[in-house]
N, CA, C and O atoms as a MOPAC input file, in Angstrom:
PM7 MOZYME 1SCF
protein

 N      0.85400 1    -1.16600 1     0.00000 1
 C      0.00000 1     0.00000 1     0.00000 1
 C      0.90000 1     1.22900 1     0.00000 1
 O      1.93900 1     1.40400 1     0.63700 1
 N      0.26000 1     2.06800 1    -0.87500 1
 C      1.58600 1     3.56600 1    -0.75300 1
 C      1.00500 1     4.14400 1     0.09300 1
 O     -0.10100 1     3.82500 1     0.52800 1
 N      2.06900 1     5.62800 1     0.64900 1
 C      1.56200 1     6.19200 1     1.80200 1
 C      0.46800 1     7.11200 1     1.60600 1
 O      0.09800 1     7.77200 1     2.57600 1
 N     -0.09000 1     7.24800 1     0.51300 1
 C     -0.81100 1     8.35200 1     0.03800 1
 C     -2.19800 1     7.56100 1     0.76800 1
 O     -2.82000 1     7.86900 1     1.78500 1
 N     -2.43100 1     6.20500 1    -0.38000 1
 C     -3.44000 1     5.13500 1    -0.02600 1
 C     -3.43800 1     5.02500 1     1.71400 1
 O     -4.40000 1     5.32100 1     2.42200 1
 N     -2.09400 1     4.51800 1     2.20300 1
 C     -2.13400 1     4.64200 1     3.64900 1
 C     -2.72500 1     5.47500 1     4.69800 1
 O     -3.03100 1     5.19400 1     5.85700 1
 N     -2.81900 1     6.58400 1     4.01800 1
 C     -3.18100 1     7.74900 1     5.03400 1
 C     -4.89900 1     8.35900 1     4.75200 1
 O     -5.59800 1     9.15700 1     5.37700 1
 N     -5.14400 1     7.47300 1     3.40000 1
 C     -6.55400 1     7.62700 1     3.14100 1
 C     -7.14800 1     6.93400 1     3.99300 1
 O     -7.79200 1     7.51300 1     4.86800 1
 N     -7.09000 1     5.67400 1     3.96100 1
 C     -7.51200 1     4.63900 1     4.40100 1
 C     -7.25300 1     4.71600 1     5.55200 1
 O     -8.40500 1     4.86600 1     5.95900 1
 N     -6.29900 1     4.74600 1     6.94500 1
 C     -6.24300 1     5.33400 1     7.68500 1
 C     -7.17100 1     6.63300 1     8.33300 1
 O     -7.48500 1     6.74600 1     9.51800 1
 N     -7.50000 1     7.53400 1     7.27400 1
 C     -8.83300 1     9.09400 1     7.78700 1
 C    -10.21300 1     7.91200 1     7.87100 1
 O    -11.19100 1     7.83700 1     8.61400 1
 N     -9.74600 1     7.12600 1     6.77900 1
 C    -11.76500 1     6.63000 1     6.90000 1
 C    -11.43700 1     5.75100 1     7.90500 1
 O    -12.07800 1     6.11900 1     8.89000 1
 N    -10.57000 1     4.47500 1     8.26700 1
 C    -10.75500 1     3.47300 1     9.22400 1
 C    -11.18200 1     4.29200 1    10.55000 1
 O    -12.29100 1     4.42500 1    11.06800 1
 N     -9.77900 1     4.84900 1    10.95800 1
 C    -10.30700 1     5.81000 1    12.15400 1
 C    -11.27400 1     6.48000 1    12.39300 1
 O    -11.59500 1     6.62600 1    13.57200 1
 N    -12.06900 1     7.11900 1    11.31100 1
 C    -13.56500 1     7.58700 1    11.61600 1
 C    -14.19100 1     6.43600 1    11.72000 1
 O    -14.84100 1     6.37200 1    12.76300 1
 N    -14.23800 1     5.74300 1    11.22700 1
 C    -15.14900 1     4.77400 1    11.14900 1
 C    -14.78700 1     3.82900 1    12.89000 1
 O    -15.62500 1     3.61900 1    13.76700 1
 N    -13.68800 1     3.53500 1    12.90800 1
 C    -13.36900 1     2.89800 1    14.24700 1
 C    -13.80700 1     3.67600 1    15.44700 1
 O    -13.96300 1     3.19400 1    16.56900 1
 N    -13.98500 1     4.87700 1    15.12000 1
 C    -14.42700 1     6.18900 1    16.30900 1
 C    -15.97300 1     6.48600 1    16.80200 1
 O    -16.52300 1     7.00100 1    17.77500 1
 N    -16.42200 1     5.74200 1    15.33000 1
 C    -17.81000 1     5.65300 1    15.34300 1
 C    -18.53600 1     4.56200 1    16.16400 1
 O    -19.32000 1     4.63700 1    17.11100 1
 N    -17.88800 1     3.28500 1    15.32300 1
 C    -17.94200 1     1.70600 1    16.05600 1
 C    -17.39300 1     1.83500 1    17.77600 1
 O    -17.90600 1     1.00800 1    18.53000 1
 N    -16.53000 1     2.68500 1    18.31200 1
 C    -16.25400 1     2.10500 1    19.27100 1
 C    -17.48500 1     2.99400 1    20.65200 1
 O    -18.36400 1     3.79600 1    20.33600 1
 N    -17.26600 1     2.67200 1    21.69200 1
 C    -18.54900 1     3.29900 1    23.00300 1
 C    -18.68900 1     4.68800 1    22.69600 1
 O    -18.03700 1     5.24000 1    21.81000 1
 N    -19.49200 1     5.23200 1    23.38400 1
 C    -20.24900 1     6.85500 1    22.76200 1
 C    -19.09300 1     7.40000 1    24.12700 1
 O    -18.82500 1     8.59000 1    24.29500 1
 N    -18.69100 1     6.61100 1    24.73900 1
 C    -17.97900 1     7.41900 1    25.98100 1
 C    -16.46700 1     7.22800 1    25.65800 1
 O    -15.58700 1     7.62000 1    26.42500 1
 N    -16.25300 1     6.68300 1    24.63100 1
 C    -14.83000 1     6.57700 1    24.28500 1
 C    -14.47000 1     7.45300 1    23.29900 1
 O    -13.24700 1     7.48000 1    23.16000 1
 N    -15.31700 1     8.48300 1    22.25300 1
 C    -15.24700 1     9.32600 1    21.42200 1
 C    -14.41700 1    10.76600 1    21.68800 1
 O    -14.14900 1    11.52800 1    20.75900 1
 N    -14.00100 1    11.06500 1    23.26200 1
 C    -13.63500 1    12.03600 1    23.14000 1
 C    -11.97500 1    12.13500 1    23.23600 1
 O    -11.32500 1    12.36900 1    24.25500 1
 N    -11.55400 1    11.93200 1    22.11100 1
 C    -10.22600 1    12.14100 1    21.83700 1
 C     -9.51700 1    13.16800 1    20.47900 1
 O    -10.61400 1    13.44200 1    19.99200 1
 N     -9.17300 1    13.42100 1    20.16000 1
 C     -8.84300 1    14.68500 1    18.87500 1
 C     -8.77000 1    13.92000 1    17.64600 1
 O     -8.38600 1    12.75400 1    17.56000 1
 N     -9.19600 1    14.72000 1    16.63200 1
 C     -9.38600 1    14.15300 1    15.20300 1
 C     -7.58700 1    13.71600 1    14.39600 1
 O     -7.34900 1    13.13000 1    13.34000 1
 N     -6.76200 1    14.21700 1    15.28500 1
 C     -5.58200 1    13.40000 1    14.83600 1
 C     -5.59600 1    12.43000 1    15.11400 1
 O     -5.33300 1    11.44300 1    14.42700 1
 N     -5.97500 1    12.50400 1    16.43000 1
 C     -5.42200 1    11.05000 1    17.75200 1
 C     -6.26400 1     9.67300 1    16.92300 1
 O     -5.95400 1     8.49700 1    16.73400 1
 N     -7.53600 1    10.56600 1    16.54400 1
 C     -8.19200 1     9.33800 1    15.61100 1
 C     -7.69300 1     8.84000 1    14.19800 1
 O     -7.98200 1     7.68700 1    13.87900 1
 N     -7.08500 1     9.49500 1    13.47500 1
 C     -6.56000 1     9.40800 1    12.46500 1
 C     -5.30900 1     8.58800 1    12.51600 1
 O     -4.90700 1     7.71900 1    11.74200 1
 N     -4.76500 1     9.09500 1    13.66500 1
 C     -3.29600 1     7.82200 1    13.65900 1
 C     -3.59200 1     6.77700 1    14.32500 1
 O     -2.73200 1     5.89700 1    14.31600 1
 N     -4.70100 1     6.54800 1    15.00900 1
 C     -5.06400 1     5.08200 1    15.49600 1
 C     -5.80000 1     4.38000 1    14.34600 1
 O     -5.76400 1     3.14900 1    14.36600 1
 N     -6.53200 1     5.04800 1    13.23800 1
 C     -6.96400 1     4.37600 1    11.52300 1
 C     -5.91500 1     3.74800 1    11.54100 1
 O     -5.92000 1     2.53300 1    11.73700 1
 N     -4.17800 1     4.82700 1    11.23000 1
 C     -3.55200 1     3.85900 1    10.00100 1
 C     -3.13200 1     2.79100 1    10.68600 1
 O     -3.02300 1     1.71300 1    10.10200 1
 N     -2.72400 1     2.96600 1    12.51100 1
 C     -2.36700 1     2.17900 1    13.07500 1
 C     -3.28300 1     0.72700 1    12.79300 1
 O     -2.76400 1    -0.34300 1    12.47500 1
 N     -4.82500 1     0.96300 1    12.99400 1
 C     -5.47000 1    -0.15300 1    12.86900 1
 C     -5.39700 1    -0.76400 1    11.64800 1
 O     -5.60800 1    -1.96900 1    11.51500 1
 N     -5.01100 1     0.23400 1    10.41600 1
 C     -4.99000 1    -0.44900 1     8.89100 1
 C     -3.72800 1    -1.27100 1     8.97900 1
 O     -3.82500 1    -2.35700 1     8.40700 1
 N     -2.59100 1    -1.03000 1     9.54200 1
 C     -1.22600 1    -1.39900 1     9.19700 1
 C     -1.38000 1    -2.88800 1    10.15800 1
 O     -0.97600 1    -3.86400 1     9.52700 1
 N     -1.68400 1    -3.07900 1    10.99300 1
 C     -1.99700 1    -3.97000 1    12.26300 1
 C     -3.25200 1    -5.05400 1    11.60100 1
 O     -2.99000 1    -6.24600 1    11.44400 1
 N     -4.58800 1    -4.49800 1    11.25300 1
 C     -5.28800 1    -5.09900 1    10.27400 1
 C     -4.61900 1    -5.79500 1     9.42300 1
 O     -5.05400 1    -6.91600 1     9.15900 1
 N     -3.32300 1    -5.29800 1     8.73400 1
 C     -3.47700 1    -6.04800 1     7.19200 1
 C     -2.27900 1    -6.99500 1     8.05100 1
 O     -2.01900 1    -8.01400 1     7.41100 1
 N     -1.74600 1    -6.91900 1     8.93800 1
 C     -0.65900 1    -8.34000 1     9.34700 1
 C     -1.45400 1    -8.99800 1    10.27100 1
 O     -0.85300 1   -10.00200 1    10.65500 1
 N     -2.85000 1    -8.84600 1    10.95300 1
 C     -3.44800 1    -9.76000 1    11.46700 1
 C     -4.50500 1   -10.35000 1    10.40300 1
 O     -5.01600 1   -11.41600 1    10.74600 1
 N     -4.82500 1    -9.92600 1     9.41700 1
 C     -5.11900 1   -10.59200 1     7.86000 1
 C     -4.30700 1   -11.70000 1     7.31400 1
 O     -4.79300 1   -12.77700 1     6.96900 1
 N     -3.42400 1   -11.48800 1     7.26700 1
 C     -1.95000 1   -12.27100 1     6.81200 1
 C     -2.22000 1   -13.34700 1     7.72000 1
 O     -2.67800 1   -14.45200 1     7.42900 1
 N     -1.83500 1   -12.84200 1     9.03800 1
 C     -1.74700 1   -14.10900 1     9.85700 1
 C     -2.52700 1   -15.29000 1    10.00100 1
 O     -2.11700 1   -16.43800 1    10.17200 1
 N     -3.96500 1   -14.78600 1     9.89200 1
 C     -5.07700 1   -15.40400 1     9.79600 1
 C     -5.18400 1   -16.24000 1     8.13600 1
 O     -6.15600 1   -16.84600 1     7.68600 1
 N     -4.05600 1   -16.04900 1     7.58600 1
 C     -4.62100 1   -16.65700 1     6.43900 1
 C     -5.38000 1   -15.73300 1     5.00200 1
 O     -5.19100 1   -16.03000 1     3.82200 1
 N     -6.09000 1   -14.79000 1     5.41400 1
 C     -6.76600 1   -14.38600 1     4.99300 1
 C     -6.04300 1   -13.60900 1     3.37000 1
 O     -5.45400 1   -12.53600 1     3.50300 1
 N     -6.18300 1   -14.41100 1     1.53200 1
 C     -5.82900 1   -14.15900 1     0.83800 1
 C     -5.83300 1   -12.74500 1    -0.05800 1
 O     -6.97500 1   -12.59900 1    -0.49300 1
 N     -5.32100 1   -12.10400 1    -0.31000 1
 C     -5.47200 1   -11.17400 1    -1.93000 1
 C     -6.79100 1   -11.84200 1    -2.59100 1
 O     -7.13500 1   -13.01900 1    -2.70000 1
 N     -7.33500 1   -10.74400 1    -2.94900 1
 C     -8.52800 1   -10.80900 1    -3.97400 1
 C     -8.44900 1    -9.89200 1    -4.92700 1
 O     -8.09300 1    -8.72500 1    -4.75800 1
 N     -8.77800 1   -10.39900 1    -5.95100 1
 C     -9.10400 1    -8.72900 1    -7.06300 1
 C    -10.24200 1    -7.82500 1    -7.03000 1
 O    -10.77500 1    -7.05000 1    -7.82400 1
 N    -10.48700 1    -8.32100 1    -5.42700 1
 C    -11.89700 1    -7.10900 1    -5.36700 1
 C    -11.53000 1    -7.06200 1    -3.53700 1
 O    -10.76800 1    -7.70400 1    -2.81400 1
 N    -12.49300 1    -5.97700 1    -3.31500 1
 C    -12.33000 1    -5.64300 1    -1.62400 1
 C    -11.71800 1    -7.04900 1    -1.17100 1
 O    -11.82200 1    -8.08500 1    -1.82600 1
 N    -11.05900 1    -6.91600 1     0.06200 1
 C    -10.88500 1    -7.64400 1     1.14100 1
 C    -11.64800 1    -7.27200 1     2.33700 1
 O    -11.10000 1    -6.67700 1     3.26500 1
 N    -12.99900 1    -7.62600 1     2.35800 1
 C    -14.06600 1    -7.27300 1     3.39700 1
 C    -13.67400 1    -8.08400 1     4.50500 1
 O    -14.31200 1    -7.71800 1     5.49200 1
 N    -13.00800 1    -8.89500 1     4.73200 1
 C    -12.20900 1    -9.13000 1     6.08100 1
 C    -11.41400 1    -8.75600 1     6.76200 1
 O    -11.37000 1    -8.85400 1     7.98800 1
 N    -10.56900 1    -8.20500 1     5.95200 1
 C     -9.28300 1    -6.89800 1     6.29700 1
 C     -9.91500 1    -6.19400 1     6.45200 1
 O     -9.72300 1    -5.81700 1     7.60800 1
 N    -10.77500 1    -5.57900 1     5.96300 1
 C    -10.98900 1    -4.50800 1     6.33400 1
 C    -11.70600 1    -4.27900 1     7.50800 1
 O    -11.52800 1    -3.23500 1     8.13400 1
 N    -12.76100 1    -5.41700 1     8.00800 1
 C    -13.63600 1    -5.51100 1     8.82900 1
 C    -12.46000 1    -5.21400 1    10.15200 1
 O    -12.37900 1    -4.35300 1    11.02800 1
 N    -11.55900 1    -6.52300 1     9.73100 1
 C    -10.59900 1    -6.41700 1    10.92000 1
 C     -9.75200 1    -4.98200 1    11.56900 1
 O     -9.42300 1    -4.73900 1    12.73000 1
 N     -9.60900 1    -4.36400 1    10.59700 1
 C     -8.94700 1    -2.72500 1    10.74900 1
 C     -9.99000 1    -2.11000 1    11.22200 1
 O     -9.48500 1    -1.10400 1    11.71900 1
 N    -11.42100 1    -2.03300 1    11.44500 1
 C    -12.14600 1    -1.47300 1    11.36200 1
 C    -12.24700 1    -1.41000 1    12.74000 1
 O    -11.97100 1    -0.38200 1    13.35800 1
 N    -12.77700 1    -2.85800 1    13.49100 1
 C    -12.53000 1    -3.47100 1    15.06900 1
 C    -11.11300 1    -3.12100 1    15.66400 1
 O    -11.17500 1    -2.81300 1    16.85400 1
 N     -9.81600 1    -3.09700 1    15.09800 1
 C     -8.75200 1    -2.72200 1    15.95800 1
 C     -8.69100 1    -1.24400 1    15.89500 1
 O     -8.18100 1    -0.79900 1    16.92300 1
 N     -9.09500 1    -0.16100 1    14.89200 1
 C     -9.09300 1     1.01100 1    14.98700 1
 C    -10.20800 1     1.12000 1    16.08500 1
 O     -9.73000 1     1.75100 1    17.02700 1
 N    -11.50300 1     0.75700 1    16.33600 1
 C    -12.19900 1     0.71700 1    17.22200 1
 C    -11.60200 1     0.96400 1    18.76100 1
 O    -11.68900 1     1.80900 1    19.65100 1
 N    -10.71900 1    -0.73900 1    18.42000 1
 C    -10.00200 1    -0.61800 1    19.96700 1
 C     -8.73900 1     0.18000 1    20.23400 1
 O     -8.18500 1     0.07600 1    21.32800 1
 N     -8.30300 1     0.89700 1    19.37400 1
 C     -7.31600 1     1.49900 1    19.38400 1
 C     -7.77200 1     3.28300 1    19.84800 1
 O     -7.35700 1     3.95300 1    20.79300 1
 N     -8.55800 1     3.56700 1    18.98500 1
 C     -9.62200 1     5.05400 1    20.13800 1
 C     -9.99000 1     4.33300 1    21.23000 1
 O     -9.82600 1     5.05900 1    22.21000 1
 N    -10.40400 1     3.27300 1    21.55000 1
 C    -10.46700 1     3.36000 1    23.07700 1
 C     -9.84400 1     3.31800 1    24.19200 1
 O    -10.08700 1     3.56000 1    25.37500 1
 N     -8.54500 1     2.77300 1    23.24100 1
 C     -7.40300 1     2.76600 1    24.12100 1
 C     -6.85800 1     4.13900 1    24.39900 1
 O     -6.50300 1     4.48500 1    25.52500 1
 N     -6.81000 1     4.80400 1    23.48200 1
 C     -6.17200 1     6.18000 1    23.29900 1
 C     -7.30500 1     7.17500 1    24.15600 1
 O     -7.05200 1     8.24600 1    24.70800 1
 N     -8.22200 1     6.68400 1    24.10300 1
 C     -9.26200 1     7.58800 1    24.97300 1
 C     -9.16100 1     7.40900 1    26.50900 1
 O     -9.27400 1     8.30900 1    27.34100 1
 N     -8.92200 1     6.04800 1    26.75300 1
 C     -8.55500 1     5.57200 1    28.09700 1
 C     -7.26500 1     6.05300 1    28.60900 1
 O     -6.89500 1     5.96300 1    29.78000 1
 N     -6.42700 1     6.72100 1    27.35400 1
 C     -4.93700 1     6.96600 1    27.94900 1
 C     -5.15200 1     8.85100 1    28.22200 1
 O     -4.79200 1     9.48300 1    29.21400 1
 N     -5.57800 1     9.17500 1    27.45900 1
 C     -5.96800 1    10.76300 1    27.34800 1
 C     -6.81400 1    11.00000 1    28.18600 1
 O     -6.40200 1    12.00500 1    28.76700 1
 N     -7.95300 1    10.63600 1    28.71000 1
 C     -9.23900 1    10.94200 1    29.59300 1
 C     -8.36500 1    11.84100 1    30.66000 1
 O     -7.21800 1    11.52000 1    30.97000 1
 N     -9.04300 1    13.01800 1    31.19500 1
 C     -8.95200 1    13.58300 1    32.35700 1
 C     -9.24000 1    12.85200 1    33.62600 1
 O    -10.03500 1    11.98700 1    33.26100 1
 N     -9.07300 1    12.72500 1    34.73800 1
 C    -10.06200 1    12.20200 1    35.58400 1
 C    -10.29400 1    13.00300 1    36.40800 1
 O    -10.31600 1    12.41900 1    37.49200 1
 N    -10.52800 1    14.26000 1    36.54400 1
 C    -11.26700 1    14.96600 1    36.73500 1
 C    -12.87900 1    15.31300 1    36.99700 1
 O    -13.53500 1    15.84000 1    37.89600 1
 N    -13.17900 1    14.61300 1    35.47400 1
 C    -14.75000 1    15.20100 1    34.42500 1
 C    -15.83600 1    14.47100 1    35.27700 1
 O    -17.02500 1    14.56400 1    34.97200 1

């Protein structure tokens, strides 16, 4: 994947993982979400691999599903690390 593709895919996983993950885990910054995407895309596509999971000449709706769930858990992690405890 080039970095251009990388960093696309990365803006949508992370929204999308930001969306999927708890309504109380959302409050973290639109970077913080963006680098937990590519993180989840880059992490996605070697837990794809690992699993077996082949190249197709069309979507890989498993990879992607999978990036989708670790960007998930990856804002929540990042939300759990950032949270005030204060609020």
């Amino acid at each position: 994947m080039s970095l251009i593709g990388l960093l696309i895919a990365g803006i949508i996983i992370g929204l999308l993982g930001k969306w999927v993950a708890p309504s109380n885990r959302d409050n973290i910054p639109i970077w913080l979400t963006i680098i937990c995407g590519i993180v989840g895309v880059l992490v996605g596509y070697w837990v794809a691999g690992a699993l077996g999971v082949a190249s197709t000449s069309g979507p890989d709706w498993i990879r992607w599903i999978i990036s989708i769930i670790l960007a998930a858990i990856f804002v929540a992690i990042a939300s759990a690390l950032t949270s005030r405890r204060g609020r």
